[in-house]
C-alpha positions as YAML, in Angstrom:
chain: A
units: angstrom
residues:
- id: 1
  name: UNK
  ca: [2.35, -29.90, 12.49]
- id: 2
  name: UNK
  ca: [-1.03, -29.86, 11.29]
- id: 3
  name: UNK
  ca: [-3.05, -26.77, 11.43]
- id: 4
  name: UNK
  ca: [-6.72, -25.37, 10.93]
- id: 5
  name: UNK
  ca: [-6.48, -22.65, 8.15]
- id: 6
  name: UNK
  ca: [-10.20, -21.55, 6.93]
- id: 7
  name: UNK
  ca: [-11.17, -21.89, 3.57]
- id: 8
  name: UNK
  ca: [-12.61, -18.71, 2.94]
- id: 9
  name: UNK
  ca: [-11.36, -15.39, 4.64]
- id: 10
  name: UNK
  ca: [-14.05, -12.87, 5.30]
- id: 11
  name: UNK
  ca: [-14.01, -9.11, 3.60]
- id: 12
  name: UNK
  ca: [-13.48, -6.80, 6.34]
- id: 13
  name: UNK
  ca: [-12.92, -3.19, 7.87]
- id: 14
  name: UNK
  ca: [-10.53, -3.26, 11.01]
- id: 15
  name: UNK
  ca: [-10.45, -0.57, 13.27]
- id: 16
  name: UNK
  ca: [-7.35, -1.46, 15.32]
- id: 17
  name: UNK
  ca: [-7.07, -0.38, 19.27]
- id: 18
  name: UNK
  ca: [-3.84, 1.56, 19.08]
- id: 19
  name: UNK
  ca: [-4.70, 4.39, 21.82]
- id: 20
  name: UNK
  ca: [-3.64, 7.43, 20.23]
- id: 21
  name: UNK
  ca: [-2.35, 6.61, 16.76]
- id: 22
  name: UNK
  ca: [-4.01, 5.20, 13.66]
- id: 23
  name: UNK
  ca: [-4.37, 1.52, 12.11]
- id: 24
  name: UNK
  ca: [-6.77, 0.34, 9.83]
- id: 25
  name: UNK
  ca: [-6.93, -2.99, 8.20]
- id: 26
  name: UNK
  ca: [-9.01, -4.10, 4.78]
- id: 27
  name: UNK
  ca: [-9.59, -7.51, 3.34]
- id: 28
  name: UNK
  ca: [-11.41, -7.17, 0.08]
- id: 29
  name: UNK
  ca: [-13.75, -9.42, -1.21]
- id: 30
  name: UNK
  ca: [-11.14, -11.12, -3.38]
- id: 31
  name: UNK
  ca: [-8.31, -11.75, -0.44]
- id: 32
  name: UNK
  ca: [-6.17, -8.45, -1.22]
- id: 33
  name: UNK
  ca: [-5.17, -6.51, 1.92]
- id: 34
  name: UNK
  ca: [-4.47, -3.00, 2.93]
- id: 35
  name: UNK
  ca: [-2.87, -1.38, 6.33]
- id: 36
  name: UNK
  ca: [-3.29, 1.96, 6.13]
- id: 37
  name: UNK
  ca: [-1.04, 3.22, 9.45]
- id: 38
  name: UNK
  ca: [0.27, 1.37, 12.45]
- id: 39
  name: UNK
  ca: [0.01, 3.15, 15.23]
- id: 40
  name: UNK
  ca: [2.82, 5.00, 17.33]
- id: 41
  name: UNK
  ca: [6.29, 3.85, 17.95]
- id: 42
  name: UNK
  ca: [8.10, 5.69, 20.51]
- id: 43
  name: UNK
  ca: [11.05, 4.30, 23.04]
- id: 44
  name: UNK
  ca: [8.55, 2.69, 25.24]
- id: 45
  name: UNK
  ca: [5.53, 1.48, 23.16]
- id: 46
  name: UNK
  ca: [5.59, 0.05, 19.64]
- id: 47
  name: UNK
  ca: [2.18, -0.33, 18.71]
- id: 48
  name: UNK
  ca: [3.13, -2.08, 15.22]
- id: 49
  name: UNK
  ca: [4.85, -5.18, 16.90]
- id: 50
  name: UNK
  ca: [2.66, -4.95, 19.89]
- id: 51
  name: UNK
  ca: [-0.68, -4.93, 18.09]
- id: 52
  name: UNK
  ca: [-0.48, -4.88, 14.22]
- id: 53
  name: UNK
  ca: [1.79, -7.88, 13.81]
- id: 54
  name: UNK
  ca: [0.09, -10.38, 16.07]
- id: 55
  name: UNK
  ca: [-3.04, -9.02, 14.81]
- id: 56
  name: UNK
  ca: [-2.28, -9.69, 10.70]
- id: 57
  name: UNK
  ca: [-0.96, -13.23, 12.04]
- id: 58
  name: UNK
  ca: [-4.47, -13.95, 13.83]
- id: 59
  name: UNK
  ca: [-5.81, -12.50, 10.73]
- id: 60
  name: UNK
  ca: [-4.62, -15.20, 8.52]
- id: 61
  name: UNK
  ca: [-2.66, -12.70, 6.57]
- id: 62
  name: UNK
  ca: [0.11, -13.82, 4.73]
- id: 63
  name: UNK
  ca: [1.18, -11.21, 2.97]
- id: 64
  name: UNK
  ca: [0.28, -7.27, 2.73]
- id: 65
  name: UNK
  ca: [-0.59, -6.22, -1.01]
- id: 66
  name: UNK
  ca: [-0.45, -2.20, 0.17]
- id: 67
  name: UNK
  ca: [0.57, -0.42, 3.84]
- id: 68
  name: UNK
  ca: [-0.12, 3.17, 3.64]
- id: 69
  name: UNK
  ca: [1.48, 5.59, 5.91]
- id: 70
  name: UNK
  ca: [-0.54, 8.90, 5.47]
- id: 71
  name: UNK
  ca: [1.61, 10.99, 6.79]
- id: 72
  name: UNK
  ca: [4.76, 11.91, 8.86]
- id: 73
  name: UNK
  ca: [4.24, 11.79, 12.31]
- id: 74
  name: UNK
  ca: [5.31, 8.85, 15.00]
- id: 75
  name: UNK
  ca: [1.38, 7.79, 16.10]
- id: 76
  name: UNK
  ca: [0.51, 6.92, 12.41]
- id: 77
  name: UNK
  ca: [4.05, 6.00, 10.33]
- id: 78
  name: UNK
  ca: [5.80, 4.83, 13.57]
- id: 79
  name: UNK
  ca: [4.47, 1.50, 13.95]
- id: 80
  name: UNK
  ca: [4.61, 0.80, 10.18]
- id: 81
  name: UNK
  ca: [8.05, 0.66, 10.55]
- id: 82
  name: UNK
  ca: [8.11, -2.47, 12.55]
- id: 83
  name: UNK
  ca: [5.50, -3.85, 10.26]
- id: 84
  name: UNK
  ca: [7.83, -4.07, 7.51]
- id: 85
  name: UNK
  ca: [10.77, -5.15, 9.57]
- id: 86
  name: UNK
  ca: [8.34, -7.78, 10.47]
- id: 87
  name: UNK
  ca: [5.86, -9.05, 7.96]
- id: 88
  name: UNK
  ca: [5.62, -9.29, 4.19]
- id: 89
  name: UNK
  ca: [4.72, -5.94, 2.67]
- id: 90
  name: UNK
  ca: [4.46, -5.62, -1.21]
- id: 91
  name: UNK
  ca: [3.83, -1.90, -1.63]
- id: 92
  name: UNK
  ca: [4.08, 1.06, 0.25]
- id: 93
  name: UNK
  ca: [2.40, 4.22, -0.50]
- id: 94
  name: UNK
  ca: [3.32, 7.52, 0.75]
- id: 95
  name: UNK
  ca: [2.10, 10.96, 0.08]
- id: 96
  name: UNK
  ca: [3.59, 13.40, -2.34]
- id: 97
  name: UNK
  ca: [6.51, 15.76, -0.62]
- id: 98
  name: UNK
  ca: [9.87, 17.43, -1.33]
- id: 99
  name: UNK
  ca: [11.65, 15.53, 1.23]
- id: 100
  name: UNK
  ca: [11.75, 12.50, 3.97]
- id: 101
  name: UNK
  ca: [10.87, 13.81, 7.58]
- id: 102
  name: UNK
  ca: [12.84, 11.54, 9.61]
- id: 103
  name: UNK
  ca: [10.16, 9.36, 10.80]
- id: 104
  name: UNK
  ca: [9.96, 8.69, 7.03]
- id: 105
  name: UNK
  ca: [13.61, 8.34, 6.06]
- id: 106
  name: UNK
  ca: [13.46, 5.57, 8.80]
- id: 107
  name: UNK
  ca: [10.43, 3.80, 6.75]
- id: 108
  name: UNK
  ca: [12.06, 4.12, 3.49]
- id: 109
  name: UNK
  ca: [15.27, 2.48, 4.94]
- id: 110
  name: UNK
  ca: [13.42, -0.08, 6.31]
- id: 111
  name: UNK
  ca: [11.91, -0.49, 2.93]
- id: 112
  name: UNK
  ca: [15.05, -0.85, 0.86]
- id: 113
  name: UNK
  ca: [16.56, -3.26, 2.98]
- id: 114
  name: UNK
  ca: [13.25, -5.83, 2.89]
- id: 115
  name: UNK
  ca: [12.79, -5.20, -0.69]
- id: 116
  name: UNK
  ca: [10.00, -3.40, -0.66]
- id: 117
  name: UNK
  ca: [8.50, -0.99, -3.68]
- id: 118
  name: UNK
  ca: [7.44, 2.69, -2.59]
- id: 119
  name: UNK
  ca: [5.01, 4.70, -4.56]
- id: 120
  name: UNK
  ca: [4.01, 8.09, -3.50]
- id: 121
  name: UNK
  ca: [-0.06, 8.99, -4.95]
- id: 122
  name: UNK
  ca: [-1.67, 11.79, -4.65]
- id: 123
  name: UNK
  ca: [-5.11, 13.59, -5.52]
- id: 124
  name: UNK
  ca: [-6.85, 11.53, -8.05]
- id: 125
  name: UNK
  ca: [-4.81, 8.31, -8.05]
- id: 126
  name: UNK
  ca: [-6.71, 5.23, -7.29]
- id: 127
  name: UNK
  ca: [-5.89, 1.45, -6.85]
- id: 128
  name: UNK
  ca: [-7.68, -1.59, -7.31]
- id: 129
  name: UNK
  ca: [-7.57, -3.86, -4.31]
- id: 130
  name: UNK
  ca: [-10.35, -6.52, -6.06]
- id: 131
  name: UNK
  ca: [-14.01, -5.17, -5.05]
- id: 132
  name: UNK
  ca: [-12.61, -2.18, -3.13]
- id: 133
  name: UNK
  ca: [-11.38, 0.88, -5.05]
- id: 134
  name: UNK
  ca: [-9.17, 3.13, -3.34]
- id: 135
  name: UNK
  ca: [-8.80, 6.43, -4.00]
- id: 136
  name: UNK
  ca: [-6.75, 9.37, -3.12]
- id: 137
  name: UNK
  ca: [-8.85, 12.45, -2.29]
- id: 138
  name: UNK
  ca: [-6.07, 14.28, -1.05]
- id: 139
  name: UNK
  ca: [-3.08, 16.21, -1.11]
- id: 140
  name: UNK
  ca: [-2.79, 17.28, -4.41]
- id: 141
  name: UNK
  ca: [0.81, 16.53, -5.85]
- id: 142
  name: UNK
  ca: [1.63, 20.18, -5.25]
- id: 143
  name: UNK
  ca: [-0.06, 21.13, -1.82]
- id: 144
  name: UNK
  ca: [1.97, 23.09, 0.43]
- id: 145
  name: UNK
  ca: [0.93, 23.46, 4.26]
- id: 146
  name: UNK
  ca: [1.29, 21.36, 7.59]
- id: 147
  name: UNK
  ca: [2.60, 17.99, 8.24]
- id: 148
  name: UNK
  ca: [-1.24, 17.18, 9.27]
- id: 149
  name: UNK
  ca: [-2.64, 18.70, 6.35]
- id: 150
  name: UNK
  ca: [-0.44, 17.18, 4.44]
- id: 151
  name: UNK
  ca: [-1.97, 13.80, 5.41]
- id: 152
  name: UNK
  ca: [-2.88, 11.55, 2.31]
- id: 153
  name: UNK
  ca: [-7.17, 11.03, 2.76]
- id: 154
  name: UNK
  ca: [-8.13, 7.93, 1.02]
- id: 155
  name: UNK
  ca: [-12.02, 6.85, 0.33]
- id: 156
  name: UNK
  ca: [-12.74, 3.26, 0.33]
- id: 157
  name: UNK
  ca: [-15.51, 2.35, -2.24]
- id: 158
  name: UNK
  ca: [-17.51, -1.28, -1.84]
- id: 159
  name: UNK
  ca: [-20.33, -2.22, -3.08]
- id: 160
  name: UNK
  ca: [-22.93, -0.23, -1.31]
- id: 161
  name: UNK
  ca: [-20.29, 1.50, 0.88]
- id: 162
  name: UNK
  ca: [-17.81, 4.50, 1.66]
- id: 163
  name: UNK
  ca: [-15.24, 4.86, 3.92]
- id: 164
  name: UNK
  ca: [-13.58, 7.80, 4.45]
- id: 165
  name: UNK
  ca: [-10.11, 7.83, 5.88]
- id: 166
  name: UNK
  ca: [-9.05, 11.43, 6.84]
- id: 167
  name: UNK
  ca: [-5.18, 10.51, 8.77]
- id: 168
  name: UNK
  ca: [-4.86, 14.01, 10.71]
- id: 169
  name: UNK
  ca: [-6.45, 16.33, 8.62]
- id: 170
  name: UNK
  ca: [-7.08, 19.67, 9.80]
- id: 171
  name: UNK
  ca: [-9.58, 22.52, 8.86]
- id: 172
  name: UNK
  ca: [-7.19, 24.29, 5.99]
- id: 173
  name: UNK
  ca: [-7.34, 20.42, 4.14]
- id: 174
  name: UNK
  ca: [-11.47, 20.11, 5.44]
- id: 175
  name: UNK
  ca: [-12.21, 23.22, 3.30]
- id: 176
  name: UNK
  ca: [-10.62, 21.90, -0.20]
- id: 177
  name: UNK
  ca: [-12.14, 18.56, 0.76]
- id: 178
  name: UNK
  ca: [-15.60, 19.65, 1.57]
- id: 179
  name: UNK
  ca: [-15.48, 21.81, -2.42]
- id: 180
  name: UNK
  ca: [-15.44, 17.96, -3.81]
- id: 181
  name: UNK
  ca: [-17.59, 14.89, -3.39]
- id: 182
  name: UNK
  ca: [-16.39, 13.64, 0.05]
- id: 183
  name: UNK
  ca: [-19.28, 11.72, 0.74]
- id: 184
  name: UNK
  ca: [-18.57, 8.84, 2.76]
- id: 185
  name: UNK
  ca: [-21.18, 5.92, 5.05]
- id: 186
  name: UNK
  ca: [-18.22, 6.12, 7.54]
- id: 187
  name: UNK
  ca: [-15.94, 8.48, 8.39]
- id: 188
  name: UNK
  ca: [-12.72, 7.67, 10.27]
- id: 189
  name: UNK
  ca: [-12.76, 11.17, 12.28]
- id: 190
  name: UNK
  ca: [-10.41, 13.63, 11.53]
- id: 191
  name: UNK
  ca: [-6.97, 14.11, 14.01]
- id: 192
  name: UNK
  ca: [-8.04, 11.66, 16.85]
- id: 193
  name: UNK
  ca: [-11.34, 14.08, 17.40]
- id: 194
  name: UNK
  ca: [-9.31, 17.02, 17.94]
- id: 195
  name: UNK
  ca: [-10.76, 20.47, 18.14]
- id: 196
  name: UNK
  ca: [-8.39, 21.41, 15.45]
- id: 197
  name: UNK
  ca: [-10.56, 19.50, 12.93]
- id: 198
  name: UNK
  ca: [-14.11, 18.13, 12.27]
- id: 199
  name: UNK
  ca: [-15.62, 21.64, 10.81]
- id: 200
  name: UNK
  ca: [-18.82, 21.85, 9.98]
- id: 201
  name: UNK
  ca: [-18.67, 22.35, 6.26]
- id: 202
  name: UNK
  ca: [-16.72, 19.14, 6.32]
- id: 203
  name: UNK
  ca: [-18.95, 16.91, 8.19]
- id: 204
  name: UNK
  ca: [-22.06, 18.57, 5.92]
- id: 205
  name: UNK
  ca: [-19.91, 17.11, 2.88]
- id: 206
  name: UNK
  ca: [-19.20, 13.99, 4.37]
- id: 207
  name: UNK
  ca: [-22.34, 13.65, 5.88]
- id: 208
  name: UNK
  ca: [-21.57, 10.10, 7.36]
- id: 209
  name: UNK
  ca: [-23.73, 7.31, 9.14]
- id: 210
  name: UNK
  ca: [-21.14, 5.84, 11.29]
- id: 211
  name: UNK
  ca: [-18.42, 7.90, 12.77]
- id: 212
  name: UNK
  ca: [-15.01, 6.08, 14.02]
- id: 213
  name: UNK
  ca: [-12.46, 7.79, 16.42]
- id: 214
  name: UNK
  ca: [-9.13, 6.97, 17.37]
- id: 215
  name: UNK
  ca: [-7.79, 7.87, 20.67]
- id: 216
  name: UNK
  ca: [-6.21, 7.60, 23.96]
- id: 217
  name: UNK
  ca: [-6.65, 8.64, 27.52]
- id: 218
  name: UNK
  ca: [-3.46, 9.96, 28.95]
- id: 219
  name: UNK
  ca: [-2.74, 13.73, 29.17]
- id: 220
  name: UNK
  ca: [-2.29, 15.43, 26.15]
- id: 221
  name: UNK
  ca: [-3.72, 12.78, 24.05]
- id: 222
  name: UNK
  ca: [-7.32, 13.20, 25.89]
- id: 223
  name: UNK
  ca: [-10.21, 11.37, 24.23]
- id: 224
  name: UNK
  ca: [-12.06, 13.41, 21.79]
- id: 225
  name: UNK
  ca: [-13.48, 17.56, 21.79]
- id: 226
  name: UNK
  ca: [-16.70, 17.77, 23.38]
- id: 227
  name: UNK
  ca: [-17.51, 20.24, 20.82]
- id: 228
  name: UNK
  ca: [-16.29, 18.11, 17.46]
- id: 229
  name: UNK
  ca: [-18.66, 14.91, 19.53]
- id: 230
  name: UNK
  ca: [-21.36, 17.31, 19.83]
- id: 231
  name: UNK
  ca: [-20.75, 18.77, 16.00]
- id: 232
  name: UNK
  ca: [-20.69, 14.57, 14.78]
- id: 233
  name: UNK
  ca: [-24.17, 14.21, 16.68]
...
């Protein structure tokens, strides 16, 4: 069977529709690729084989150099799951921590029996994905508070560009982040725009252009604070 492949794959962002989780693609300028999250998986929606998978496969992606999972919770590590179960994954990075959650232990299973190699970074710890460095703002390897806070921020650096990627990062995390040089052209907002996060001092630090939020519309999971929208404005 013969089929159209393009020659040359464009360098992108992705900002994947997950509803109320997290998934965001990169394709540097040299090919590499990174997933950082995959959305939820719960026993009726699984956002990784739903979304992620047949997204990668549109995407021409063969192969995933890094998946990230930033932290331990179902709408960001859930879906990663069945990306791994389901698609060529190199490396996956986790966060530093004294032990699995379960969500995790489930990951790391999934890892061992496809072969893949886990690495956990934290603060300072960079990687080259070929024009894009990556870098882990936070935790630092010995940071003790929540499971949100504990969420591994990573800043994207092109050429003429930041990204900031904040996973669920609440205000305790915002106020060591905003001592540093957090600046960042876009800024994937903090916990889904919850009221929880998005202070002040850290949007001064980060002091964005572009601001990217990840959400849903059922109850519970309502689409960003009015107050954190009219903070980002």
């Amino acid at each position: 069977i013969w089929m159209w492949r393009p020659g040359a794959l464009p360098a992108e962002t992705v900002f994947l529709d997950v509803g109320h989780g997290d998934a965001v693609f990169v394709r540097s300028p040299e090919g590499r690729t990174l997933l950082v999250d995959g959305g939820a998986r719960d026993q009726f929606l699984d956002q990784g084989r739903r979304v992620v998978v047949p997204f990668l496969r549109g995407r021409h992606v063969r192969a995933l150099d890094y998946a990230v999972a930033t932290h331990a919770h179902l709408d960001h590590m859930g879906g990663l799951i069945s990306v791994v179960e389901r698609f060529e994954v190199k490396t996956v990075l986790l966060g530093p921590r004294d032990g699995p959650a379960d969500v995790e232990e489930e990951l790391l299973e999934a890892c061992r029996r496809r072969g893949v190699e886990v690495r956990r970074i934290a603060r300072g710890d960079a990687i080259d994905l070929g024009g894009v460095r990556v870098e882990a703002l936070h935790p630092s390897a010995g940071w003790e508070g929540s499971e949100n806070n504990r969420s591994l921020v990573l800043r994207l650096d092109w050429d003429g560009a930041r990204i900031l990627l904040t996973g669920d990062i609440e205000r305790g995390a915002e106020a060591v982040l905003a001592a540093s040089d957090i600046s960042a052209d876009v800024l994937k907002v903090p916990h889904h725009g919850s009221h929880t996060s998005s202070s002040p001092v850290f949007l001064d630090a980060a002091a964005p252009r572009m601001a990217v939020v990840s959400t849903g519309g059922s109850w519970g999971r309502e689409a960003m604070s009015p107050a954190v929208l009219d903070r980002i404005e």
